[in-house]
N, CA and C atoms as a LAMMPS dump frame, in Angstrom:
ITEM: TIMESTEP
0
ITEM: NUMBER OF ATOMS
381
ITEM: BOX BOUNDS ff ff ff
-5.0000000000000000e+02 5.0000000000000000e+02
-5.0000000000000000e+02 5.0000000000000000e+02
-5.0000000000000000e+02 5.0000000000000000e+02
ITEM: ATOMS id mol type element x y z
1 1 1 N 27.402 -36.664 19.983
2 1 2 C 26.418 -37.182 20.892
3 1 3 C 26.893 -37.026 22.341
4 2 1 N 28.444 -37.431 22.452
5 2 2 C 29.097 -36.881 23.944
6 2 3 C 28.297 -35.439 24.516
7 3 1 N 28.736 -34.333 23.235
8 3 2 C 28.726 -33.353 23.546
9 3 3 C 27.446 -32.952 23.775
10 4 1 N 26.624 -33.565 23.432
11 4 2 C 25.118 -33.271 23.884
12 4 3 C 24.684 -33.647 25.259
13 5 1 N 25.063 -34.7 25.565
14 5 2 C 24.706 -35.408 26.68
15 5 3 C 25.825 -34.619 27.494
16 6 1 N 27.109 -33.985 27.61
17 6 2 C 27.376 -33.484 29.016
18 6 3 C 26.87 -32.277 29.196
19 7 1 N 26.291 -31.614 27.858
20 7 2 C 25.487 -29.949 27.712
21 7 3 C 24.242 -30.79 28.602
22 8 1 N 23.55 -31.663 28.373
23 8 2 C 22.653 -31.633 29.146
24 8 3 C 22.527 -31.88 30.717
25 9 1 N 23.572 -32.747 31.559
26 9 2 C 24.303 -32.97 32.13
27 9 3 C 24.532 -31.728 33.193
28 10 1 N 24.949 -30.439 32.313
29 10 2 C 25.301 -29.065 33.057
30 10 3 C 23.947 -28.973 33.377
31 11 1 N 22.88 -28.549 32.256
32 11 2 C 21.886 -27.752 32.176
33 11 3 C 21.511 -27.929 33.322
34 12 1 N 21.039 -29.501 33.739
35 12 2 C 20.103 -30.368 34.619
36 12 3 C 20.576 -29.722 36.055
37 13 1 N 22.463 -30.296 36.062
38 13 2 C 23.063 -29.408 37.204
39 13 3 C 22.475 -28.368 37.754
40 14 1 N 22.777 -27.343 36.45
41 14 2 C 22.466 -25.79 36.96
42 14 3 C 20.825 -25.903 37.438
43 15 1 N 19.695 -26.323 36.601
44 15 2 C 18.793 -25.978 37.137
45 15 3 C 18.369 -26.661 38.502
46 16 1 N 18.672 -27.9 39.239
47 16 2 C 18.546 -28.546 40.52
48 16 3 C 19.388 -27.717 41.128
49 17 1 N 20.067 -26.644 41.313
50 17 2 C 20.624 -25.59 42.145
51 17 3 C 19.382 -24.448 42.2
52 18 1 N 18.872 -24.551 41.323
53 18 2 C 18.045 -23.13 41.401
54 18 3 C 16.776 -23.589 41.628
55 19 1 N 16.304 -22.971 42.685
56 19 2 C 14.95 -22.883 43.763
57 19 3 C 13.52 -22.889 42.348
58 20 1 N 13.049 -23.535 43.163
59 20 2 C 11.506 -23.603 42.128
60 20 3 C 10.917 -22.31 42.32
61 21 1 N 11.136 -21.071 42.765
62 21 2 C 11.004 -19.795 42.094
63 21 3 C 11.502 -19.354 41.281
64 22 1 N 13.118 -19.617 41.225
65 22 2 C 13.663 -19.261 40.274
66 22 3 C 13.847 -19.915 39.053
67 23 1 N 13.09 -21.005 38.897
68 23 2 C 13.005 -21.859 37.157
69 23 3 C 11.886 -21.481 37.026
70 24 1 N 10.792 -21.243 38.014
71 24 2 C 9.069 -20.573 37.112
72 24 3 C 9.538 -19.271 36.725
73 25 1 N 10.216 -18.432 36.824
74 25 2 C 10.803 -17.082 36.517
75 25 3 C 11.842 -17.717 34.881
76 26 1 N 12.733 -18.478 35.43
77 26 2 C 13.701 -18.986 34.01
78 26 3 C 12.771 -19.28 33.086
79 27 1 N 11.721 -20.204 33.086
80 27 2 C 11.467 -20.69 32.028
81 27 3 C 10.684 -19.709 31.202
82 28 1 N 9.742 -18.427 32.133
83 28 2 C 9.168 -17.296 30.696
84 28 3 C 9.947 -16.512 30.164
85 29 1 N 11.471 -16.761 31.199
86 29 2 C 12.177 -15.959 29.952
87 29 3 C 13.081 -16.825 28.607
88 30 1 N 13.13 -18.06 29.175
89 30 2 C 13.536 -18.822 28.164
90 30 3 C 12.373 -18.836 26.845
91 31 1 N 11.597 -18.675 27.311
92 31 2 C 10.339 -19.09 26.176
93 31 3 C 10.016 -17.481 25.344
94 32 1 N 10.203 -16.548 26.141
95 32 2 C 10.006 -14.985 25.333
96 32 3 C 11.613 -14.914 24.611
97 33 1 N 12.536 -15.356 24.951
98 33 2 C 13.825 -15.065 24.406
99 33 3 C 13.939 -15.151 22.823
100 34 1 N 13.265 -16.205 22.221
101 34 2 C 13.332 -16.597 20.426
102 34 3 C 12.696 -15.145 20.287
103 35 1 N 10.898 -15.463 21.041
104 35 2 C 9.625 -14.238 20.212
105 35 3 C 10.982 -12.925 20.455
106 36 1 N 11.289 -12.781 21.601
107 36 2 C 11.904 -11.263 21.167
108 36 3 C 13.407 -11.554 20.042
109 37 1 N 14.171 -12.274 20.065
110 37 2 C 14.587 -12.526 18.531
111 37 3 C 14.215 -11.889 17.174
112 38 1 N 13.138 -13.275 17.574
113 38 2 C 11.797 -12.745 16.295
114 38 3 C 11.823 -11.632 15.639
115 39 1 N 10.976 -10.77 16.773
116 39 2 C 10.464 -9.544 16.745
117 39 3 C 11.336 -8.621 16.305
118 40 1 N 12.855 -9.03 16.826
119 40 2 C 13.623 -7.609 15.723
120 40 3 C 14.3 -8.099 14.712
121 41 1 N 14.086 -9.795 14.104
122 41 2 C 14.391 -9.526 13.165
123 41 3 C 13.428 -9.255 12.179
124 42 1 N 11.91 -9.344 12.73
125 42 2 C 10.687 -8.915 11.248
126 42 3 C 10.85 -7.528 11.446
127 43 1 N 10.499 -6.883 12.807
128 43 2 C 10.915 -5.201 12.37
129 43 3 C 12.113 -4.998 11.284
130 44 1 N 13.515 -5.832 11.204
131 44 2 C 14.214 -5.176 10.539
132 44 3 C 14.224 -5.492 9.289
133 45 1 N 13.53 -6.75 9.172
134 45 2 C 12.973 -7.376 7.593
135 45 3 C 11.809 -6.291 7.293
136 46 1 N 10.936 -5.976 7.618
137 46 2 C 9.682 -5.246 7.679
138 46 3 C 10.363 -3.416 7.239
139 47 1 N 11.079 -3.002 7.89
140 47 2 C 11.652 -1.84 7.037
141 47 3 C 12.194 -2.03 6.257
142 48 1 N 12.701 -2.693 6.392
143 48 2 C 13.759 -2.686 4.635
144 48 3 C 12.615 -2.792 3.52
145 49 1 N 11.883 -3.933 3.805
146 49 2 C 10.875 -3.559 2.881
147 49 3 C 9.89 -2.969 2.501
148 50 1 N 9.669 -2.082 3.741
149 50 2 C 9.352 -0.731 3.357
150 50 3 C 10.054 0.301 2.705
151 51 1 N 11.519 0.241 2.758
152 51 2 C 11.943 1.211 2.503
153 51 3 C 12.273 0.719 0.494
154 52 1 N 12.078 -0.215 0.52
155 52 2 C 12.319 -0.975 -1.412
156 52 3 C 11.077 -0.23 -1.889
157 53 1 N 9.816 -0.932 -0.727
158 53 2 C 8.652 -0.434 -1.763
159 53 3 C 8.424 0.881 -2.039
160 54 1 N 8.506 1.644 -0.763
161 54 2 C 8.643 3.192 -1.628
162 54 3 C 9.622 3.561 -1.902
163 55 1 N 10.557 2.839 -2.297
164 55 2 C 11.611 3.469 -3.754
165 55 3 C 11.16 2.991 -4.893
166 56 1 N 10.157 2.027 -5.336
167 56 2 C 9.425 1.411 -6.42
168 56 3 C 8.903 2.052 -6.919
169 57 1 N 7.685 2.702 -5.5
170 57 2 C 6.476 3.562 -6.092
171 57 3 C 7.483 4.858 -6.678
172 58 1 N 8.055 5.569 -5.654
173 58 2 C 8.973 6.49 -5.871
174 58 3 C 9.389 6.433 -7.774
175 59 1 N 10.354 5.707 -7.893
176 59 2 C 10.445 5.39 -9.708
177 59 3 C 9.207 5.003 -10.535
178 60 1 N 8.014 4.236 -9.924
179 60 2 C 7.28 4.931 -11.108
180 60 3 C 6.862 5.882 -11.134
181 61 1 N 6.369 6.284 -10.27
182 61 2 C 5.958 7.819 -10.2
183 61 3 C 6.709 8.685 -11.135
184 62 1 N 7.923 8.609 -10.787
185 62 2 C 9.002 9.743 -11.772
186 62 3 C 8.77 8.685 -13.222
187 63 1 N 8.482 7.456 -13.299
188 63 2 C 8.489 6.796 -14.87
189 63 3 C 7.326 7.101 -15.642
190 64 1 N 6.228 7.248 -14.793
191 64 2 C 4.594 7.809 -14.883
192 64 3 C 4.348 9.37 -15.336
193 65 1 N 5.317 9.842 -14.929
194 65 2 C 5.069 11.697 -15.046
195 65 3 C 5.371 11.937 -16.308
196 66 1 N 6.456 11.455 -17.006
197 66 2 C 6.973 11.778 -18.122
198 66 3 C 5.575 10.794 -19.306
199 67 1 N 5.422 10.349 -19.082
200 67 2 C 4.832 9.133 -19.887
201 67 3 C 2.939 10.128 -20.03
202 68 1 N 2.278 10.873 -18.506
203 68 2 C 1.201 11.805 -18.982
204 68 3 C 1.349 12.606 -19.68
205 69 1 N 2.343 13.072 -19.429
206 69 2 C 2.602 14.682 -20.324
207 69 3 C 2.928 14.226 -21.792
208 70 1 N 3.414 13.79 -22.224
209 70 2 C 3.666 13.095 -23.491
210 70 3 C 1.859 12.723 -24.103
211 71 1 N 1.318 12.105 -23.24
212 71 2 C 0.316 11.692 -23.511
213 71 3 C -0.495 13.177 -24.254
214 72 1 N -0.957 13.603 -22.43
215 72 2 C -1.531 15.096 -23.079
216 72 3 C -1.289 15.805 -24.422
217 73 1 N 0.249 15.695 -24.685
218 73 2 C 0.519 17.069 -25.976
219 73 3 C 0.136 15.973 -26.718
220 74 1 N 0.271 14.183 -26.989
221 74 2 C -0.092 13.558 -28.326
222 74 3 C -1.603 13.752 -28.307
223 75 1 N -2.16 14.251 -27.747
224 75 2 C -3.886 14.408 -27.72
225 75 3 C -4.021 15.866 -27.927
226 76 1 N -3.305 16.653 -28.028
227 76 2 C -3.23 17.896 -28.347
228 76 3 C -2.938 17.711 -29.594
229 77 1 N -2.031 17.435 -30.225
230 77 2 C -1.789 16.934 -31.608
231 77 3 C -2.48 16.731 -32.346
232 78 1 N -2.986 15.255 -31.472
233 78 2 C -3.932 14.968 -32.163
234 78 3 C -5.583 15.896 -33.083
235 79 1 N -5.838 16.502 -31.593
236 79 2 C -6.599 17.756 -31.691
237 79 3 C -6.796 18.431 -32.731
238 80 1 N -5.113 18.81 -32.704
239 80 2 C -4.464 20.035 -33.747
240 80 3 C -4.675 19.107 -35.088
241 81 1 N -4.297 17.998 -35.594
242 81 2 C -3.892 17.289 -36.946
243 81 3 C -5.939 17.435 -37.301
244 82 1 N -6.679 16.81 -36.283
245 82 2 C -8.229 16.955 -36.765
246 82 3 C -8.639 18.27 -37.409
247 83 1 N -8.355 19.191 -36.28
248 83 2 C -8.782 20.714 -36.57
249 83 3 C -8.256 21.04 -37.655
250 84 1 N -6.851 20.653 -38.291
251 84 2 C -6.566 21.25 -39.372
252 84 3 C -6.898 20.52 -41.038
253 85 1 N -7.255 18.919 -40.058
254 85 2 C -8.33 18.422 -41.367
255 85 3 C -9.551 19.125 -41.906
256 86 1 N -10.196 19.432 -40.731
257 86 2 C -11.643 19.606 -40.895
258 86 3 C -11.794 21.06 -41.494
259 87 1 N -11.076 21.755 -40.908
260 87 2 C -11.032 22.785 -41.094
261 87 3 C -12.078 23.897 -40.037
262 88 1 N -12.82 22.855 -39.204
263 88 2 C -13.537 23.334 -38.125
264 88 3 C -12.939 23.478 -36.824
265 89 1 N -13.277 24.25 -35.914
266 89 2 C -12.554 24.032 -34.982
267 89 3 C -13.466 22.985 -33.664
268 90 1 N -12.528 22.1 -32.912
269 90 2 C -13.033 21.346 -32.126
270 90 3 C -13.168 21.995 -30.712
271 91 1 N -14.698 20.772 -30.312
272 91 2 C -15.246 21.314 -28.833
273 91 3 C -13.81 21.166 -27.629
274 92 1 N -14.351 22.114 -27.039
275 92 2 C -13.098 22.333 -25.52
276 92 3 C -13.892 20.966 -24.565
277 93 1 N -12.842 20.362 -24.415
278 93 2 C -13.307 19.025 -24.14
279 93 3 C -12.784 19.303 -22.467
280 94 1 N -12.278 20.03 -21.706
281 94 2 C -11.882 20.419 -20.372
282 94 3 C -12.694 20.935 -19.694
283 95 1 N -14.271 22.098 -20.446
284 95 2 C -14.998 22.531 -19.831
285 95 3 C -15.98 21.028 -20.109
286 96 1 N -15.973 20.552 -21.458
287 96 2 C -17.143 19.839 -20.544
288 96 3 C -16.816 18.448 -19.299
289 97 1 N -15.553 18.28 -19.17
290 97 2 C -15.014 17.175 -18.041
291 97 3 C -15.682 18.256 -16.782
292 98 1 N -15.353 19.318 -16.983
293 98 2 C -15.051 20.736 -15.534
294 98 3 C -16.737 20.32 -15.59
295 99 1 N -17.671 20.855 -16.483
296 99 2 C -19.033 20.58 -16.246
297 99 3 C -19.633 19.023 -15.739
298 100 1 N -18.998 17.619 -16.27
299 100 2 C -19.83 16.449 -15.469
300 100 3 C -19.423 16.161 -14.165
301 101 1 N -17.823 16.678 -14.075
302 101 2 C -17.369 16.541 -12.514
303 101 3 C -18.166 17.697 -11.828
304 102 1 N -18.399 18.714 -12.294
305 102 2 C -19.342 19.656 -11.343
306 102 3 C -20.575 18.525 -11.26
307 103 1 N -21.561 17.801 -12.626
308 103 2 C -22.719 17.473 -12.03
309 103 3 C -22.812 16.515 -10.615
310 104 1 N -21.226 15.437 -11.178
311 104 2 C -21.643 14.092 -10.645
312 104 3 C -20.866 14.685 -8.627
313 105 1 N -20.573 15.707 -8.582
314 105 2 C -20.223 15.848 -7.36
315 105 3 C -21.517 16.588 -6.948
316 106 1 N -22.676 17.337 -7.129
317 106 2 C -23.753 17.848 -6.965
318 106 3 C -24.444 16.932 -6.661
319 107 1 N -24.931 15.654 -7.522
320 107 2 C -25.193 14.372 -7.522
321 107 3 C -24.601 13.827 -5.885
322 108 1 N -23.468 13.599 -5.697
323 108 2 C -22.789 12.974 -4.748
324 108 3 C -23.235 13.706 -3.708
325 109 1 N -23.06 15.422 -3.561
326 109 2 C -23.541 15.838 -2.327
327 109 3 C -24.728 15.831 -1.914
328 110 1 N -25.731 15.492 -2.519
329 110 2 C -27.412 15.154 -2.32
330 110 3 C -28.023 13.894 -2.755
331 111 1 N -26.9 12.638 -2.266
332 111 2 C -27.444 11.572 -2.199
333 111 3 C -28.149 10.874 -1.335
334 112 1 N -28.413 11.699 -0.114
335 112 2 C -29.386 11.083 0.582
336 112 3 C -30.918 11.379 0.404
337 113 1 N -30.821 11.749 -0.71
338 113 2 C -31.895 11.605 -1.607
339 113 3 C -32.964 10.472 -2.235
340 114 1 N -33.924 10.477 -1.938
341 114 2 C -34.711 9.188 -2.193
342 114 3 C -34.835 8.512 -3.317
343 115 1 N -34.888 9.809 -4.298
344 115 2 C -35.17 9.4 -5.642
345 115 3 C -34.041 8.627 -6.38
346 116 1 N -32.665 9.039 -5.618
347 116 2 C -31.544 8.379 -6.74
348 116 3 C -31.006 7.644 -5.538
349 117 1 N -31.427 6.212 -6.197
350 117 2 C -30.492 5.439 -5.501
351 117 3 C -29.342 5.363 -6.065
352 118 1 N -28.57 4.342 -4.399
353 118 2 C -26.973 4.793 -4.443
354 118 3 C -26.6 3.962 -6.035
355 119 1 N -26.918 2.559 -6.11
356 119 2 C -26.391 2.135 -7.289
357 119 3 C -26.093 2.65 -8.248
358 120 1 N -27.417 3.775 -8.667
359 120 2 C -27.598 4.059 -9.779
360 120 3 C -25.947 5.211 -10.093
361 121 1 N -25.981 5.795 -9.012
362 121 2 C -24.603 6.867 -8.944
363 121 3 C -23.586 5.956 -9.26
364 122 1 N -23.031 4.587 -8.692
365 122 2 C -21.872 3.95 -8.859
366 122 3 C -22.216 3.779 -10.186
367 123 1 N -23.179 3.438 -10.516
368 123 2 C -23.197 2.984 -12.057
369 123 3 C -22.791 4.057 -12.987
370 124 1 N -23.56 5.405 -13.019
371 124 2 C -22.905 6.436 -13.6
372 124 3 C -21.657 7.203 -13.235
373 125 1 N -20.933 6.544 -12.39
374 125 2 C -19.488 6.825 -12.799
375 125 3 C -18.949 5.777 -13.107
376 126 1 N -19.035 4.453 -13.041
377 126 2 C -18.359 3.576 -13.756
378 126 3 C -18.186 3.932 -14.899
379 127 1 N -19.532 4.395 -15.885
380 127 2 C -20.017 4.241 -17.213
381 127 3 C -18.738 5.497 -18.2
């Protein structure tokens, strides 16, 4: 409690030496001194965690890649195990994706079209 009271003691000192220009000048920099603190320590909190999150995305991405392709050939497989049940061969299921993404982007580029409202488009690609 000493030690508080002669810190304040100085302070008071020092500032009754210094001209009432020079404490309206002290005090905005006393008062910006924390905010700029602040400010570099969220910038340096703020990258770092930028730099975690895209090392996150970064690993799934590489955990994600392996995990489609796997997918694809078990649907190829799959494909293959039907076709060799049936003994028929199955539809190419790539031209017709290649054919509704051709419609629904034809669709999309002539929607300012009266007849199709917009809903109806969100709805048929939800579906």
């Amino acid at each position: 409690m000493l030690q508080s009271a002669s810190l304040m003691r100085v302070v008071e000192d020092w500032l009754r030496r210094l001209s009432v220009a020079q404490r309206v000048a002290v005090i905005p920099a006393l008062l910006l001194l924390p905010l700029a603190a602040l400010s570099v320590v969220t910038v340096f909190v703020l990258n770092e965690q930028e730099l975690a999150f895209r090392q996150s995305v970064q690993e799934s991405i590489q955990t994600l890649r392996p995990l489609t392709t796997l997918q694809t050939y078990l649907e190829r497989a799959q494909v293959d195990e039907l076709e060799a049940q049936s003994n028929e061969p199955t539809p190419r299921f790539s031209s017709l994706t290649h054919k509704i993404d051709r419609a629904f982007s034809s669709i999309e580029q002539s929607r300012r079209s009266a007849d199709l409202p917009n809903q109806l488009i969100v709805n048929a690609r939800r579906a």
